[in-house]
Every structure is written in C-alpha cells, then in structure tokens.
C-alpha positions as CSV (number, residue, x, y, z in Angstrom):
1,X,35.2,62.8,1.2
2,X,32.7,60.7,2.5
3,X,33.0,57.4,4.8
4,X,31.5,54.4,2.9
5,X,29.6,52.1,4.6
6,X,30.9,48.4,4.9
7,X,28.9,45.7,3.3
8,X,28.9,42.7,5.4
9,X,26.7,39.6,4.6
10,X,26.3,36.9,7.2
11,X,25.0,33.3,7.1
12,X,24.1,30.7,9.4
13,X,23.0,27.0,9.0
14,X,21.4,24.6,11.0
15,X,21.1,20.9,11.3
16,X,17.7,19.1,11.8
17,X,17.1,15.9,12.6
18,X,14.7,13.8,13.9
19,X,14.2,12.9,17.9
20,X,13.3,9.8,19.7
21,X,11.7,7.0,18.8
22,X,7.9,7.1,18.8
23,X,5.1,4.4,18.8
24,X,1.8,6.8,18.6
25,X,1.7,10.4,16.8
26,X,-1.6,12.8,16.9
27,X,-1.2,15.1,13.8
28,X,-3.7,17.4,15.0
29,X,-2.4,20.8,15.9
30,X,-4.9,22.2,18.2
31,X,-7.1,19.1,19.4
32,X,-7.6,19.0,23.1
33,X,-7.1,15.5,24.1
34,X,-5.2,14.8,20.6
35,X,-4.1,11.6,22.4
36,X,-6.6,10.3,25.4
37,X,-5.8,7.3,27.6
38,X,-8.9,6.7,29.4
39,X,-10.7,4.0,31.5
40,X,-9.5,1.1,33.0
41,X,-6.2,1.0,30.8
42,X,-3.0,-0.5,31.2
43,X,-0.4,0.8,28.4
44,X,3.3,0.0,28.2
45,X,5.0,1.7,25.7
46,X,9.1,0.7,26.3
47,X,11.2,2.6,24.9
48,X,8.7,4.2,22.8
49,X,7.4,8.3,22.9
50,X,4.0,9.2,23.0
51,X,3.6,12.5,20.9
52,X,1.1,15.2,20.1
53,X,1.6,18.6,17.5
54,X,-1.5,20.0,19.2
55,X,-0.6,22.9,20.9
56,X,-3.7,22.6,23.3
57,X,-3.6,22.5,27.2
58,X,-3.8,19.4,27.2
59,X,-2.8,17.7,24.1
60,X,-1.7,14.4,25.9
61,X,-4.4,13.6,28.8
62,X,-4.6,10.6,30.8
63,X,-7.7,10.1,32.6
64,X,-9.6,7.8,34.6
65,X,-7.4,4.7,36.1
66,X,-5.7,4.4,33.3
67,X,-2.6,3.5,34.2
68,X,0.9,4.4,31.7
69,X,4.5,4.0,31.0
70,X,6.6,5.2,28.1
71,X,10.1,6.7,27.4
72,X,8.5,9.9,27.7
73,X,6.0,12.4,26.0
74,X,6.7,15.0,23.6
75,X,3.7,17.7,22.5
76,X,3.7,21.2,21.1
77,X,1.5,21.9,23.7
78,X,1.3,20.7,27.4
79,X,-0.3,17.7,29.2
80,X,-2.9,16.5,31.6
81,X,-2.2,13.0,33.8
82,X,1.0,12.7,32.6
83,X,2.9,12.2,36.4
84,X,3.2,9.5,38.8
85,X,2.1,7.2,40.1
86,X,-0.4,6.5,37.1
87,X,1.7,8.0,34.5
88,X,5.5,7.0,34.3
89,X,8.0,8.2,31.9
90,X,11.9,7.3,31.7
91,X,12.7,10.8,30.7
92,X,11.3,12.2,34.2
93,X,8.8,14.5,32.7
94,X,6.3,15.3,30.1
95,X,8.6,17.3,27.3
96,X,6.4,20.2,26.4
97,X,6.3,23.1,24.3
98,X,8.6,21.0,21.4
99,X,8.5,21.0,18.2
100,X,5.9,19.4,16.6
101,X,6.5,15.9,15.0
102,X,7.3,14.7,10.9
103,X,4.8,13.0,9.8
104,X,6.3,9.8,9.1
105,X,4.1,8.6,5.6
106,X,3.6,11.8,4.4
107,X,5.4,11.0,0.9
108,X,4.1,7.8,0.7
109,X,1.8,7.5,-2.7
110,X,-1.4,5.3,-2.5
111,X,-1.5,2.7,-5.8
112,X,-3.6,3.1,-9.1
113,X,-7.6,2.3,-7.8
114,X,-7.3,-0.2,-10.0
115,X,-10.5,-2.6,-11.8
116,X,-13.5,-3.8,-9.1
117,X,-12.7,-7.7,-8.0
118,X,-15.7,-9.8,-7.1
119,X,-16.5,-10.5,-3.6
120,X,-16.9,-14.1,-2.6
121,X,-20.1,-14.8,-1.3
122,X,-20.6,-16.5,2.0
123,X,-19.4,-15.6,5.8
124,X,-16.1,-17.2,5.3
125,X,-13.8,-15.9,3.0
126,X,-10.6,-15.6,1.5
127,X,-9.3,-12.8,-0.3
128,X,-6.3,-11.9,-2.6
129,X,-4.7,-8.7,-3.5
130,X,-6.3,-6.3,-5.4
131,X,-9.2,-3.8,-5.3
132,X,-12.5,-3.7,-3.7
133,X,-15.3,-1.6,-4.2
134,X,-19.2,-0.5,-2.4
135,X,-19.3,-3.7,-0.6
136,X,-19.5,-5.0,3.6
137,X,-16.7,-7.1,4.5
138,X,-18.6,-9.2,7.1
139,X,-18.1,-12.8,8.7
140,X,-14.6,-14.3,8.8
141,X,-11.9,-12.7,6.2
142,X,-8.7,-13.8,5.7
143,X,-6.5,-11.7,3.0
144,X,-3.3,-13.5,1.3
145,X,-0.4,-11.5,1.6
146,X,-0.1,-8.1,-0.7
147,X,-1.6,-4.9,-0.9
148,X,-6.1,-4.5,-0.7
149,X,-7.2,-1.1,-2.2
150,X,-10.9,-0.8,-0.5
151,X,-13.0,1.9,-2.7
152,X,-16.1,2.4,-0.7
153,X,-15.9,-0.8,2.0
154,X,-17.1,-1.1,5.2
155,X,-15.3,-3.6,6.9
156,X,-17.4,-4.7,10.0
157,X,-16.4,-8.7,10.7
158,X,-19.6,-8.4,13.3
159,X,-20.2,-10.7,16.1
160,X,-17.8,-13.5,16.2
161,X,-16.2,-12.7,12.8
162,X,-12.6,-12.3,12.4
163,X,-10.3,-10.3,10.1
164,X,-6.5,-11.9,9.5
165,X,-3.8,-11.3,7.3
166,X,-0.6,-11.5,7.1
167,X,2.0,-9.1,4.9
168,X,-0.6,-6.7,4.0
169,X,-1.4,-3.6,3.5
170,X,-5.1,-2.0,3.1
171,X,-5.4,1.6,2.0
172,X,-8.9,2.6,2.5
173,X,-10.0,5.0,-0.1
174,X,-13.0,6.8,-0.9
175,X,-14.6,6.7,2.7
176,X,-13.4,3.3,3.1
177,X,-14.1,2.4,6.5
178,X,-12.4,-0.2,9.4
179,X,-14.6,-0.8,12.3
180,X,-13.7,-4.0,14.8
181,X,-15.4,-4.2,17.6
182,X,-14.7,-5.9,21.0
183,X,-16.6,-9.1,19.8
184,X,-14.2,-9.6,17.0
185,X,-11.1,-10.6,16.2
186,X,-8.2,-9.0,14.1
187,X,-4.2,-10.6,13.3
188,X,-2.6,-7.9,11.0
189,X,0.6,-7.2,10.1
190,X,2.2,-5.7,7.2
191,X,4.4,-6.3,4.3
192,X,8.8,-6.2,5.4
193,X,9.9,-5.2,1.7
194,X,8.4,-3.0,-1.0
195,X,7.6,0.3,-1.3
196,X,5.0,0.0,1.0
197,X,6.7,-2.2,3.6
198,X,5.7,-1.4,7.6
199,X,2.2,0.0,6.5
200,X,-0.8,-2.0,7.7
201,X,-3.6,0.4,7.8
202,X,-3.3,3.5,5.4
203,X,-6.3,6.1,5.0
204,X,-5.4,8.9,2.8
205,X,-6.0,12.6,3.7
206,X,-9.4,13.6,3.3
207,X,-11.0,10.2,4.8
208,X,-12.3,11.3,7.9
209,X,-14.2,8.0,8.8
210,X,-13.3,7.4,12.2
211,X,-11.0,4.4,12.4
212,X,-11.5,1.4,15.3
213,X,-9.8,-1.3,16.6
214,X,-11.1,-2.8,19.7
215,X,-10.9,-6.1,18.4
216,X,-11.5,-8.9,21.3
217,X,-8.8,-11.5,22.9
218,X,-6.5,-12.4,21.0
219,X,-5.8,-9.6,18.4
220,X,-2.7,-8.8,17.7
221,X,-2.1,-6.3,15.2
222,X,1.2,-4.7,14.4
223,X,2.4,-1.9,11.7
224,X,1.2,1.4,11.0
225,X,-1.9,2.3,11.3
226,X,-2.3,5.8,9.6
227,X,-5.2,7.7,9.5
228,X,-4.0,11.8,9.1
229,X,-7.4,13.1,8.9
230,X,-9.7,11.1,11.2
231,X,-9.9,9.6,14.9
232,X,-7.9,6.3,15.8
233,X,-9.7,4.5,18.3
234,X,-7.4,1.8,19.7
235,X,-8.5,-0.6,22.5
236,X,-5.7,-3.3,22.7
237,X,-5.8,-6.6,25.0
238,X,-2.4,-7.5,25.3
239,X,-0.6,-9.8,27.9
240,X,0.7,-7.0,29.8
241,X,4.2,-9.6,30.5
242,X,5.0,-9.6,27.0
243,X,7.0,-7.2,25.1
244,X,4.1,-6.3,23.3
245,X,3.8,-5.8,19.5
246,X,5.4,-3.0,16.9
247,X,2.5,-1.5,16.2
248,X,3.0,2.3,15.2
249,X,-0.3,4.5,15.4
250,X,-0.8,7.8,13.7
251,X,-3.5,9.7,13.7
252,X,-5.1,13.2,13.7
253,X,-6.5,12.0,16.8
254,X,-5.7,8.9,18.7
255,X,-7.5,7.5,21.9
256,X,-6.4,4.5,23.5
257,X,-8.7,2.2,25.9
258,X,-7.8,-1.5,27.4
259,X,-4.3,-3.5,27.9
260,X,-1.8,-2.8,25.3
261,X,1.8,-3.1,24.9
262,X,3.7,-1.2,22.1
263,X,7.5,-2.4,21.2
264,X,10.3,-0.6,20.1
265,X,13.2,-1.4,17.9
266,X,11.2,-3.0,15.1
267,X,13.7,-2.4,12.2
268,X,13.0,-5.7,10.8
269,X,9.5,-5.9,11.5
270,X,8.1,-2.4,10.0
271,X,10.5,-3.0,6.9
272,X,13.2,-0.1,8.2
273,X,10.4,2.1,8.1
274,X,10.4,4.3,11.6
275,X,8.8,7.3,13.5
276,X,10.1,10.0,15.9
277,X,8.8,12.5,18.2
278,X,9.6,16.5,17.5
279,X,12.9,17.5,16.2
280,X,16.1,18.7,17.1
281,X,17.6,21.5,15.5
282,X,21.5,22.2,16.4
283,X,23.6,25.7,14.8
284,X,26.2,23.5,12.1
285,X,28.1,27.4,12.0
C-alpha cells in the first residue's frame, strides 16, 4: 500500500477599513506633483490629511515659501517639502509608500440632463434649479438652493462678478467648465440632506476641463469639489485665525496657491458625507 496524501484547505480573511480623515485627495496615480503647494502660501489643514495615489517621487511637493500644516500626509509614492520648518505634520512624518486612497464619490450617479432652461438676460442674475445648456455665466449669479446641471457652460463671473449660492450642487457635464479668477468672488456651499448632500462642485469622469478657484477676498467656499479627471486649481484667502472652512477637494490633480484654512469634523456640514486617506487592512483570522 501506498501513503495518501492529506488534503488540507486553508483560509484567511482580512478586514479593510478606511484611514484618517482627509480634506484634499489627488486620484492620479503617477502624476509628479499630484498635489503642489507653491508660492507664497499659507495652508492650515487641522486635523485634516493631505493625500496622493500617485506613486511618483514626489507625489506631495511643497515648494517655494509656501508655508504648511496638516495632521499628516499619506501618498502611494513619496514627497518633496514635506518637513519642517515650512512643512508641519502632527503625525511626525510624511506616511509614504501606503495604500492608495477610496475615492470618496465614486458611486455617486449624476441626475437625468434634463430639458434646456432659459438664461436670464442681463449681468445680474438669479437662477433656480435645473439644467443649463451652451451658454457663459458672466456678471453676478446667484443660484437658489438645489441641484444646477450645466451642459456645455462656461462659467467665468469676470471682473468684479460674483458667483453665490447656497445648498447647491453644480455637476458640470459635457465640458462644462468653472473658472473664478482672483478678481471675483465666489460663497458656495452644498446641500446637508439628499442623495447628493456635501457635493458642491461635481465634474464627471471624462471632463478634463481644468477646474479654478482663485476667487478674490472674501470667498468662502465649502463642500466637495470633485473633479476625477482634470486639474483643481485652488487659491483660497482665508483668515488664517479662523478655523477655516469644510471644504473637501478631490481631484486627479490638485494645486493649491494663497491663504487657506481647511476644517475637519464637518459631519453636519457635508451632510455625513466624509473622506479618508489610504486604508488599513488588519488579518480578522
């Protein structure tokens, strides 16, 4: 007779959850400088984690005098900057070679286009929910609470003009583009209940229109600002003595110029809707 081999089947399972709490996400996975702090820039994100997927050199770079404070940074890669004196993180230390990051809207389902609404004429306007289509937002715009689907816009307030609005949300389909520039002034903030509740700014995959905020003094906007596919350019001019707003930004790229001050813990404010860096993933047996 013959010795029989022993079958023996083993399993494993793991637990994975989510990390710390973060306030701006680069989706990109190989981008050097996924997300840039540069020029003469003061950013204070409390609490908050500034994160990367890239898996680049330098995926998180601070340059220039920029000046920065966060709970810490998490990338997939390594950083550039990221010590003292300019740079200072609660954790100690850049966290590098992580995992990469959840997206944090990617099951989130833009509306029905929906049927063209006329655009008021004139530089100051007011607009309500619904959809918009091949027109320039220009001038002042103020936009009553609910959700904007912009279908070819260009919104571009130009010198002077202003774009406000409070409990919204804008999803900026086919090309749909936001450009404020320093000039201007913009007061967002999004919806607390509904299905699209926390969500300022939405640009689906497959927009790559850059997407800029360097609206003047004054702005405040809060929310997400998502833009998977394209470059966030964020310039913020915040009293550096407040706590700052709960503004969440995630894009392929992000690059942050001028005073800003991102807060954490905004349950309330974003609707329950949150973002964390990397992942941790622990043996359950």
């Amino acid at each position: 007779s013959s010795a029989s081999d022993w079958q023996a089947t083993r399993s494993a399972s793991v637990k994975i959850k989510p990390g710390a709490e973060a306030c701006v996400l680069a989706l990109n996975e190989h981008a050097d400088d996924a997300v840039n702090f540069q020029g003469t820039t003061s950013v204070a994100m409390n609490g908050c984690v500034i994160a990367a997927n890239s898996d680049a050199s330098d995926a998180v770079n601070r340059g220039g005098s920029a000046v920065v404070s966060a709970a810490c940074v998490s990338t997939v890669g390594e950083t550039e900057g990221m010590t003292p004196p300019s740079a200072t993180l609660t954790c100690g230390t850049p966290l590098e070679n992580q995992y990469a990051s959840f997206d944090p809207l990617a099951d989130v389902v833009p509306p029905a286009l929906g049927t063209c609404k006329s655009m008021p004429n004139g530089k100051m306007v007011t607009l309500s929910p619904g959809t918009y289509c091949d027109k320039s937002w220009t001038g002042k715009i103020t936009l009553n609470p609910g959700v904007y689907i912009l279908r070819g816009v260009s919104v571009k307030p130009g010198g002077n003009g202003t774009l406000t609005g409070a409990g919204v949300t804008l999803f900026l389909m086919e090309g749909s583009q936001i450009y404020i520039n320093a000039n201007e002034q913009v007061n967002l903030s999004p919806m607390t209940t509904g299905p699209y509740a926390g969500i300022t700014i939405y640009q689906p995959h497959g927009n790559t229109s850059a997407l800029t905020l360097n609206g003047g003094a004054g702005s405040v906007i809060s929310g997400f600002i998502y833009a998977p596919d394209a470059t966030i350019t964020y310039a913020g001019n915040s009293d550096m003595n407040s706590q700052g707003s709960c503004l969440r930004l995630v894009g392929d790229t992000v690059q942050i110029t001028g005073n800003s001050a991102f807060k954490s813990d905004c349950a309330a404010e974003l609707g329950s809707r949150e973002m964390y860096a990397s992942r941790m993933i622990t043996l359950a047996k």
